[in-house]
DOSEGU-260109 format. One record per residue (C-alpha): x, y, z. Coordinates in nm, 2 decimals, padded with zeros to 4 digits. Example, Ala and Ser with C-alpha at 12.3 -4.5 7.8 and 13.67 -1.06 7.14 Angstrom:
> X|Y|Z
> 01.23|-00.45|00.78
> 01.37|-00.11|00.71
This chain:
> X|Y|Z
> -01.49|03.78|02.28
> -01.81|03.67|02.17
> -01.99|03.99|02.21
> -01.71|04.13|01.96
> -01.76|03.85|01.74
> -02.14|03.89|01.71
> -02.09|04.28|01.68
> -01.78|04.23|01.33
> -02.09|03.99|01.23
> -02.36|04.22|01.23
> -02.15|04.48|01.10
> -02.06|04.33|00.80
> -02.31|04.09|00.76
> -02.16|03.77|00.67
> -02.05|03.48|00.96
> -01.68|03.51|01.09
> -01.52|03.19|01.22
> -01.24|03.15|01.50
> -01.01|02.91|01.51
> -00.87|02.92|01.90
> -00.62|02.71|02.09
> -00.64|02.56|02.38
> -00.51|02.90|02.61
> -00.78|03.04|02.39
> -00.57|03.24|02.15
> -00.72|03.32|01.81
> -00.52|03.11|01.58
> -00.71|03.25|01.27
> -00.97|03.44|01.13
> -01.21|03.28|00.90
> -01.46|03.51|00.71
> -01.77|03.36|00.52
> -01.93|03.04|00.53
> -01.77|02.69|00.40
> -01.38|02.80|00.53
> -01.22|02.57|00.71
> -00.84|02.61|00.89
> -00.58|02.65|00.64
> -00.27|02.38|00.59
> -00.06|02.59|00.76
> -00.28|02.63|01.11
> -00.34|02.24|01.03
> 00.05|02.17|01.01
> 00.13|02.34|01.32
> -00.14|02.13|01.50
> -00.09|01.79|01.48
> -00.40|01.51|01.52
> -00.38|01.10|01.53
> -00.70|00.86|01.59
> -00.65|00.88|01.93
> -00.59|01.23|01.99
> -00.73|01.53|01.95
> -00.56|01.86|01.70
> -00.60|02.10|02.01
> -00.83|02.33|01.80
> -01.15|02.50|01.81
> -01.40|02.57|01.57
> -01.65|02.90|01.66
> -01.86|03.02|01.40
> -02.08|03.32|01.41
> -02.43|03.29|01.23
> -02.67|03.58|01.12
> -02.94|03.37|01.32
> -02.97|03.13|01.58
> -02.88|02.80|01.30
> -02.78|02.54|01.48
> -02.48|02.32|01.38
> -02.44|02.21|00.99
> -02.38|01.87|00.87
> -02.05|02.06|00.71
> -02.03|02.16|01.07
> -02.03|01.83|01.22
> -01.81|01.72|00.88
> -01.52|01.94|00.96
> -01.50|01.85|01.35
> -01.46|01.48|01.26
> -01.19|01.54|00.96
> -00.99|01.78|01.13
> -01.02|01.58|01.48
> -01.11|01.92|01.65
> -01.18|01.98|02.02
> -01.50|02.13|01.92
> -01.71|02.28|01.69
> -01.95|02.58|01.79
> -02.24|02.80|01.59
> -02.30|03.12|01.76
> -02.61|03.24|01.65
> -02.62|03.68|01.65
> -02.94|03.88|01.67
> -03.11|04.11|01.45
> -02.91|04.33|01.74
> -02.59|04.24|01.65
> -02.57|04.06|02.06
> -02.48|03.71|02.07
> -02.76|03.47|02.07
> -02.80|03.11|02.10
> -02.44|02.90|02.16
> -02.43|02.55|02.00
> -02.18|02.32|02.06
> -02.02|01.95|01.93
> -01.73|01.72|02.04
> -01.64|01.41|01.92
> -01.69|01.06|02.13
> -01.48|00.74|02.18
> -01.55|00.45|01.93
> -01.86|00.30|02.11
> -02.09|00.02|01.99
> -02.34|00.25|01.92
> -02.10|00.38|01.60
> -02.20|00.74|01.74
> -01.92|00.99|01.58
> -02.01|01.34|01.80
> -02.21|01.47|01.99
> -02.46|01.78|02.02
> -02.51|01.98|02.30
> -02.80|02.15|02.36
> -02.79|02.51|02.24
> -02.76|02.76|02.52
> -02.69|03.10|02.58
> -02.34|03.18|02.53
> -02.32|03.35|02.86
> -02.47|03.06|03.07
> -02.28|02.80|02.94
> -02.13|02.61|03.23
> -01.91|02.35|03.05
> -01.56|02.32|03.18
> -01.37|02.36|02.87
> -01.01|02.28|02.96
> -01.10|01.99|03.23
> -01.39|01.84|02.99
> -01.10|01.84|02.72
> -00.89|01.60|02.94
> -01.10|01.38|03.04
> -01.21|01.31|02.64
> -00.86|01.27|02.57
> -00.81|01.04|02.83
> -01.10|00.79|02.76
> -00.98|00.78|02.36
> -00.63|00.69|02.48
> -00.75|00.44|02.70
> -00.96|00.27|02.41
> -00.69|00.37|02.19
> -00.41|00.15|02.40
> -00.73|-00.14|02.43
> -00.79|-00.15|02.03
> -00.37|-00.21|02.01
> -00.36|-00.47|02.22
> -00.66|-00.66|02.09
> -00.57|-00.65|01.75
> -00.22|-00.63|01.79
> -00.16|-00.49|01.42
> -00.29|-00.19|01.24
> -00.63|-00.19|01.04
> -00.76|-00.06|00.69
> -01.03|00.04|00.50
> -00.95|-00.10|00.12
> -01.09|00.17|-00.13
> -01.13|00.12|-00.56
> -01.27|00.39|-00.78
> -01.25|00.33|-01.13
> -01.43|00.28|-01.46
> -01.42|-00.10|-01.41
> -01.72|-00.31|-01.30
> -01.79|-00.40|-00.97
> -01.68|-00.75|-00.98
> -01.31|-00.72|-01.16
> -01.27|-00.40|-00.86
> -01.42|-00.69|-00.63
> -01.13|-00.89|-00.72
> -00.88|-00.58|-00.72
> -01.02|-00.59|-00.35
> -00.92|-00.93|-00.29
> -00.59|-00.94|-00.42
> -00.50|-00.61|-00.23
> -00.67|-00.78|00.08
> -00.40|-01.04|00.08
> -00.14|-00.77|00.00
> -00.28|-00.62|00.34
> -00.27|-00.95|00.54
> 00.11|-01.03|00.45
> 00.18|-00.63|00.55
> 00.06|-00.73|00.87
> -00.28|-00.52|00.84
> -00.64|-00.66|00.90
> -00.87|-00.52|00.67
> -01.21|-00.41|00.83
> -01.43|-00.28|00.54
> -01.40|-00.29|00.13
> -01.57|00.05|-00.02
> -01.64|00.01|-00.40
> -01.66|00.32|-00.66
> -01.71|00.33|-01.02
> -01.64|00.61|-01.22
> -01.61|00.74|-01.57
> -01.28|00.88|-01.56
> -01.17|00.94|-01.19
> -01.20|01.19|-00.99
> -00.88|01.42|-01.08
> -00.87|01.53|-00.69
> -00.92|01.27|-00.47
> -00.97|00.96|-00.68
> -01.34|00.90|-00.54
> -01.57|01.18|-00.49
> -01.53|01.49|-00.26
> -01.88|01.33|-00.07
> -01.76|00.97|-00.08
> -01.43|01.00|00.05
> -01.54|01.20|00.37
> -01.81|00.94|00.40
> -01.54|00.71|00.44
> -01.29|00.90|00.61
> -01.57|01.02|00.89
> -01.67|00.62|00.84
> -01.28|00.50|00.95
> -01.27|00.76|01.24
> -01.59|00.55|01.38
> -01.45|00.22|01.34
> -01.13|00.38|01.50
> -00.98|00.27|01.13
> -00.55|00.34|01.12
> -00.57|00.38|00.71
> -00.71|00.42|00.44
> -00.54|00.19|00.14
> -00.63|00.29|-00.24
> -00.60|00.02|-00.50
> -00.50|00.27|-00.74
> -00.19|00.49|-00.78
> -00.23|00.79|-00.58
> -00.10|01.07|-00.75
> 00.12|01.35|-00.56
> -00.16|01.62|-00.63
> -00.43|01.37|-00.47
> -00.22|01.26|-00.20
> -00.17|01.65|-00.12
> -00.51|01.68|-00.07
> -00.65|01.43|00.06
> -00.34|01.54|00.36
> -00.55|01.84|00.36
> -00.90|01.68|00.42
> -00.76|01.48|00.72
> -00.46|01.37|00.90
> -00.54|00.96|00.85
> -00.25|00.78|00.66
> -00.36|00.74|00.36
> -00.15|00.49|00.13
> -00.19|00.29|-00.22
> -00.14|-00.03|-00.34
> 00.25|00.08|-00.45
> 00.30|00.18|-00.15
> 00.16|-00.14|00.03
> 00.38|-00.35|-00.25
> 00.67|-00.17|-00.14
> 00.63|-00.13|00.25
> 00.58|-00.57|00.17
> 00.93|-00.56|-00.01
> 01.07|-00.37|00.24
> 01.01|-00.60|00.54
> 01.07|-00.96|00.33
> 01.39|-00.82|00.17
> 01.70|-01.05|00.35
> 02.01|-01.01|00.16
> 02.25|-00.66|00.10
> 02.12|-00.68|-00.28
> 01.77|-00.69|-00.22
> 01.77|-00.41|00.02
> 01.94|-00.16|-00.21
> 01.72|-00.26|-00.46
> 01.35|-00.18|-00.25
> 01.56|00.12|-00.08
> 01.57|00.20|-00.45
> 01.22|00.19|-00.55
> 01.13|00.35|-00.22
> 01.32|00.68|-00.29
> 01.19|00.67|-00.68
> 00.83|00.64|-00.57
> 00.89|00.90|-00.25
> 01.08|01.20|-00.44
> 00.78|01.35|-00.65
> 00.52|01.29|-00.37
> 00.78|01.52|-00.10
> 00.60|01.78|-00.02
> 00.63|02.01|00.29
> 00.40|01.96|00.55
> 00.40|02.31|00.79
> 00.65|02.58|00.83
> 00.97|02.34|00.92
> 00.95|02.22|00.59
> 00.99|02.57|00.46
> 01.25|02.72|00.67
> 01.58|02.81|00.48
> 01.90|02.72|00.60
> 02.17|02.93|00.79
> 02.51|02.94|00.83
> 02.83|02.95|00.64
> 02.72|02.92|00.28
> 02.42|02.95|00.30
> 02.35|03.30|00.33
> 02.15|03.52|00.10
> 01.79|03.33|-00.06
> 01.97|02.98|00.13
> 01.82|02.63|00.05
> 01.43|02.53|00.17
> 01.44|02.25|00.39
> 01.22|02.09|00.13
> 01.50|02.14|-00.19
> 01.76|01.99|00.05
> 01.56|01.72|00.16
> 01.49|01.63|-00.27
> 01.85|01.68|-00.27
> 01.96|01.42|-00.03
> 01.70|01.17|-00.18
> 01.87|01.20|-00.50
> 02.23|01.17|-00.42
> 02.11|00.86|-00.19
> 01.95|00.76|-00.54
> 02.28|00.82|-00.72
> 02.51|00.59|-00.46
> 02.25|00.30|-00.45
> 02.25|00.30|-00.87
> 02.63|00.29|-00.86
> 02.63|-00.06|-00.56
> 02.37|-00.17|-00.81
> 02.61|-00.17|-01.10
> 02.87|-00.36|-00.89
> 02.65|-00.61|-00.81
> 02.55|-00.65|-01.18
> 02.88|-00.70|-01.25
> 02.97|-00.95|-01.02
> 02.62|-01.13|-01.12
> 02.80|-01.13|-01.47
> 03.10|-01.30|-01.38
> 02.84|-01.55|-01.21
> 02.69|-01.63|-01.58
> 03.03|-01.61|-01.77
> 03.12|-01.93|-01.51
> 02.80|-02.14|-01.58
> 02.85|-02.04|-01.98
> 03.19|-02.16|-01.94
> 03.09|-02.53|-01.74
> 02.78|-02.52|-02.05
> 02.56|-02.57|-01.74
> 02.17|-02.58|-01.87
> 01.94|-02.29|-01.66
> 01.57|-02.35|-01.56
> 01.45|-02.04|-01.39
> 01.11|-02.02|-01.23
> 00.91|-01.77|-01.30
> 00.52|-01.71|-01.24
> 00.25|-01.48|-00.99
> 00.38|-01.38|-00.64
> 00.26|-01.73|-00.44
> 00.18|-01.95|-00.71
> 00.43|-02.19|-00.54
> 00.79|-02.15|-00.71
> 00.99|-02.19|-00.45
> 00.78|-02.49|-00.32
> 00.86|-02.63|-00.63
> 01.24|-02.51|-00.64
> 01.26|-02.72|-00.28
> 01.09|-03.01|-00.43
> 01.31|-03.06|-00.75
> 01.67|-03.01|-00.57
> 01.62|-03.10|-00.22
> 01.67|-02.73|-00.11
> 01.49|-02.60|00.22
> 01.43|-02.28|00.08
> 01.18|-02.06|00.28
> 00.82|-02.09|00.11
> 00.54|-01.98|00.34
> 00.19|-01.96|00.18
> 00.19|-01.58|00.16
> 00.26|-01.30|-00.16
> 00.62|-01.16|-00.21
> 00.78|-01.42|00.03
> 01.08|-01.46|-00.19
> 01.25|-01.13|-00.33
> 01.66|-01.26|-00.33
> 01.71|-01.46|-00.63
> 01.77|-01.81|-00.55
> 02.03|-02.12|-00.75
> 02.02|-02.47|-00.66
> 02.13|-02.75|-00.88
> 01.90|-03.05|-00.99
> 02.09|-03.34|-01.07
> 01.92|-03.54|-01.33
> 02.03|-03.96|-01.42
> 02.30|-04.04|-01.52
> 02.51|-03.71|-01.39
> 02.30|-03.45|-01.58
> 02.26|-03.12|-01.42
> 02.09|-02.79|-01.46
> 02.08|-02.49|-01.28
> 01.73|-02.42|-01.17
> 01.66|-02.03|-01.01
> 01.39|-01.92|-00.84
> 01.29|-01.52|-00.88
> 01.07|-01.29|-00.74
> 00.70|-01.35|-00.83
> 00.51|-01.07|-01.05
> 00.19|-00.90|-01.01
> -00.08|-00.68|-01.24
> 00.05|-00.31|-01.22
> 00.34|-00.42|-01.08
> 00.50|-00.02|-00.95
> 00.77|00.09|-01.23
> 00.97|00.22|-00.99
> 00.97|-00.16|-00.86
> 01.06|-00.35|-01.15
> 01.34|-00.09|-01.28
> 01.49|-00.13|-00.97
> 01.45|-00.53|-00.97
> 01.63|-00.50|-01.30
> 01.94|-00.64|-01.23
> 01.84|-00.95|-01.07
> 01.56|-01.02|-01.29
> 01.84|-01.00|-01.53
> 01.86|-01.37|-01.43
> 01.64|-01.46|-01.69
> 01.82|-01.33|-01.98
> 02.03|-01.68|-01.96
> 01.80|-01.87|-01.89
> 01.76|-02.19|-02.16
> 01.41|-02.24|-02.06
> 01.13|-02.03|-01.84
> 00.95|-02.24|-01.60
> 00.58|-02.04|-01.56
> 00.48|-02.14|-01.26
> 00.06|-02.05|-01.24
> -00.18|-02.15|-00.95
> -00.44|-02.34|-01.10
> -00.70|-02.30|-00.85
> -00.68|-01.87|-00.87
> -01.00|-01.68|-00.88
> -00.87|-01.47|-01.21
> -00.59|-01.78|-01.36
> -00.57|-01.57|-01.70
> -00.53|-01.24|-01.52
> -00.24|-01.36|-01.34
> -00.09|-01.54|-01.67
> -00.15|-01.23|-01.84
> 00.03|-01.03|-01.60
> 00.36|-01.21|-01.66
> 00.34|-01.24|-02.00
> 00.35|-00.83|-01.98
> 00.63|-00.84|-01.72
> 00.82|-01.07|-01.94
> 00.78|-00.90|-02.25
> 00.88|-00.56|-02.08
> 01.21|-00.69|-01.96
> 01.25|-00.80|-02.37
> 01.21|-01.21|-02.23
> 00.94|-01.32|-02.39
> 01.12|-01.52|-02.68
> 01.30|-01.75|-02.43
> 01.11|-02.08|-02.44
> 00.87|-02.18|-02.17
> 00.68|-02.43|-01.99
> 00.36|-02.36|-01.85
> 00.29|-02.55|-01.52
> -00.05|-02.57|-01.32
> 00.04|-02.63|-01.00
> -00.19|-02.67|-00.69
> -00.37|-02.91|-00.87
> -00.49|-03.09|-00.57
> -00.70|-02.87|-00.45
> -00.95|-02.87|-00.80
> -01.14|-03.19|-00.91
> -00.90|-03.39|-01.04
> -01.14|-03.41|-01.37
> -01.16|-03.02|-01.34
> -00.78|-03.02|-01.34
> -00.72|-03.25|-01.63
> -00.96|-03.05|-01.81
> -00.78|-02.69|-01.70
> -00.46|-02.80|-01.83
> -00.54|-02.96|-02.19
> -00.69|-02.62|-02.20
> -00.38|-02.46|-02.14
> -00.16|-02.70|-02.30
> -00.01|-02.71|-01.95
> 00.11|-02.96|-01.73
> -00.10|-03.03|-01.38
> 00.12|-03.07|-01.05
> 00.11|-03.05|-00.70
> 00.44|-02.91|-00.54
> 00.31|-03.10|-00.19
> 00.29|-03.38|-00.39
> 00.60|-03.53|-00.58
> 00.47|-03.83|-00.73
> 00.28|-03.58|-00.93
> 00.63|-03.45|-01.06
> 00.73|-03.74|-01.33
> 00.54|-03.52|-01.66
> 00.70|-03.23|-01.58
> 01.05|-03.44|-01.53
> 00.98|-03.62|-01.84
> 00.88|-03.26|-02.04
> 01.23|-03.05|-01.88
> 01.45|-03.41|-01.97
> 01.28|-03.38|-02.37
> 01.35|-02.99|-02.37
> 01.68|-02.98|-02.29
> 01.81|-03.29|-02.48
> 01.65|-03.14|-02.78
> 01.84|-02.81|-02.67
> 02.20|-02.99|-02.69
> 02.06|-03.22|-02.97
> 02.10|-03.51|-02.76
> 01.90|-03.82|-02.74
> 01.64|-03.86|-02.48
> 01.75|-04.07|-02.20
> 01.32|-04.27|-02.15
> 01.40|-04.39|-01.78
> 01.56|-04.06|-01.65
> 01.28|-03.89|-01.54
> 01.09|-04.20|-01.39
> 01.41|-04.27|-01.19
> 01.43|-03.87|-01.10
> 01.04|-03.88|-00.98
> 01.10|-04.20|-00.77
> 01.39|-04.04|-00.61
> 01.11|-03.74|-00.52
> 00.84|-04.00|-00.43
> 01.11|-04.17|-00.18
> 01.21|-03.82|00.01
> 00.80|-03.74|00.01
């Protein structure tokens, strides 16, 4: 084969590559420099970061160049069994043979490794058993990286036009998105750019740096902090078989795995298929195949069309539970209008401590770890004030900046919640990094929803940990009022504040003692 190879070279004077399997079959034919395996051949031939695709890469040279960069580039992207540069002579006979494979993760961060050129015909490597025993070592390391991190791990990625330090903080945030998924972050890679890069988000040269980069650190994913769109999600697929996800789909796999009740889980199910149908593509040929049978005859459906299809009648039943559910949420209000029971709900940034503080006020034991998204099912308790006065208080799910469309139309009905609400309850963490990014970012989610006239009460809470000098200062600010959820001594301004608002709601008189007697009942269960 490689005298042939060398001879089609000569003969028409530009380099051939083959693409073979492992029986040594010619998978493709590749004519002229910088090709690479199509989709297709890609699709068929499936890689992970702890396998190999089952591919080889020989490409015929005019002379005897060694292996490229590009070279070396494609074998760690495409996870190949080996990469080769056959050099031919000015007699069209084959020349030099160089060779590259890749290695395990190692300490030394080494990605491949070159061979040292040869004559084609006295190479003695054992192809086959050489290809075992590689596989072999990077399962073994594969099956020791699971156990010792027990969890996956990611390479965060920002390119935009914002500076350094506000994608710095993107970083952060989407670390702790990361975390709560259950994914330890090894590296943060920062890009700014004018106006994006239409393909790939980051540059062609940046986002192989990384990708080759992850491969070394035996990396599971890549995570962008920016929306991926389905044209840059298609090719990046093409550049390498790595999951590569981004921050909506982080948010959602979050929601998907802290959502409890039947409600909640129609509703992510929701945003998942929303966010999924545009970005379906067909990966290889099974994606492609159409269907056969009894009805299907003549141009038949692509398994791709039926697949769309499917996702939008699953779309169409979870709208139409939705609606019941919003229904029956309506008979809910129609019986607190009816009882002309007062509602407080809760609202603020994903852990800013709202249902901390829904526990503290009514005595509840709702879950409240110190973690983002931990409460997605809307929550009621009662908070019985002196002297037999009660409110309803509810406790929703928290917001974030960019929080995904598809998300918040399908959170719709149970932020619907607020609507009713008498008075909003903004709940802000007092000691965050970006405090007027986060406020910011539910003002916009509040006046998207069309709630931004309902009257509110802007709460600092985690108070404790600042200065309490720094905190006093914060909140006269703000015009807010400083707490400590932990704490509930700390609760008798914010008694006193909801006991004023809501008397001056039903035009009553202000009952002075209530809320001391309401914030020694707290101090007593503290």
């Amino acid at each position: 084969m490689a005298k042939e190879l060398a001879r089609f070279t000569h003969d028409i004077r530009r380099p051939i590559g083959l693409v073979l399997t492992r029986r040594g079959t010619v998978q493709e034919v590749l004519v002229g420099s910088g090709t690479g395996p199509s989709p297709a051949t890609l699709g068929k031939f499936r890689a992970s970061s702890r396998s190999l695709r089952g591919l080889r890469l020989i490409r015929s040279h005019l002379s005897d160049q060694p292996l490229s960069q590009e070279d070396l580039t494609t074998l760690a992207l495409l996870r190949l069994d080996m990469v080769g540069a056959l050099g031919v002579t000015d007699h069209g006979e084959p020349g030099l043979l160089s060779l590259a494979h890749l290695l395990p993760p190692n300490p030394e961060g080494q990605l491949c490794k070159l061979l040292k050129p040869t004559p084609v015909y006295g190479t003695t490597i054992q192809f086959n058993a050489f290809i075992q025993e590689l596989e072999a070592d990077l399962q073994k390391l594969g099956r020791g990286h699971d156990i010792s991190h027990s969890r996956k791990t990611a390479i965060l990625v920002s390119a935009s036009p914002a500076s350094r330090t506000e994608q710095e903080d993107r970083l952060e945030e989407l670390a702790e998105l990361a975390t709560s998924a259950g994914v330890a972050v090894v590296e943060r890679i920062v890009q700014r750019t004018q106006d994006g890069h239409q393909r790939y988000q980051v540059g062609s040269g940046k986002l192989k740096e990384t990708l080759i980069h992850a491969l070394q650190k035996g990396v599971d994913l890549l995570v962008f902090d920016q929306e991926l769109s389905p044209a840059q999600i298609k090719a990046i697929a093409e550049l390498t078989d790595m999951s590569v996800i981004d921050r909506t789909q982080l948010i959602l796999d979050i929601f998907a795995s802290r959502a409890h009740s039947r409600e909640g889980k129609i509703q992510v199910e929701l945003a998942q298929l929303r966010y999924r149908l545009p970005r379906l593509t067909g990966r290889g040929a099974t994606l492609s195949r159409l269907g056969g049978g009894i009805g299907t005859r003549g141009p038949g459906e692509t398994k791709l069309e039926a697949d769309r299809r499917r996702i939008r009648d699953r779309i169409s039943h979870l709208e139409r539970e939705l609606e019941l559910f919003a229904r029956h949420q309506g008979q809910r209000r129609a019986k607190r209008m009816r009882h002309a029971m007062p509602v407080i709900s809760i609202v603020g940034y994903t852990n800013a401590g709202k249902s901390t503080l829904l526990n503290v006020l009514t005595d509840s034991h709702v879950r409240a770890d110190d973690r983002v998204f931990e409460t997605l099912d809307t929550t009621s308790r009662r908070l019985r004030f002196p002297h037999d006065r009660e409110v309803i208080v509810t406790d929703t799910v928290g917001f974030i900046r960019d929080l995904p469309k598809d998300l918040l139309g399908a959170f719709r009905t149970t932020l619907e919640e607020l609507r009713d609400a008498d008075l909003l309850l903004h709940v802000v963490d007092a000691g965050a990094r970006d405090l007027d990014e986060h406020m910011a970012a539910v003002d916009r989610v509040l006046g998207e929803l069309g709630f931004d006239r309902i009257p509110r009460l802007l709460v600092f809470n985690k108070c404790d940990r600042l200065p309490a000098a720094e905190a006093e200062l914060l909140c006269r600010r703000y015009g807010a009022i400083g707490i400590s959820a932990l704490e509930p001594q700390t609760l008798h301004p914010l008694l006193h504040r909801l006991e004023r608002q809501l008397a001056s709601r039903d035009d009553l008189p202000t009952p002075g003692h209530a809320a001391v007697d309401n914030a020694g009942a707290l101090a007593s269960r503290s």
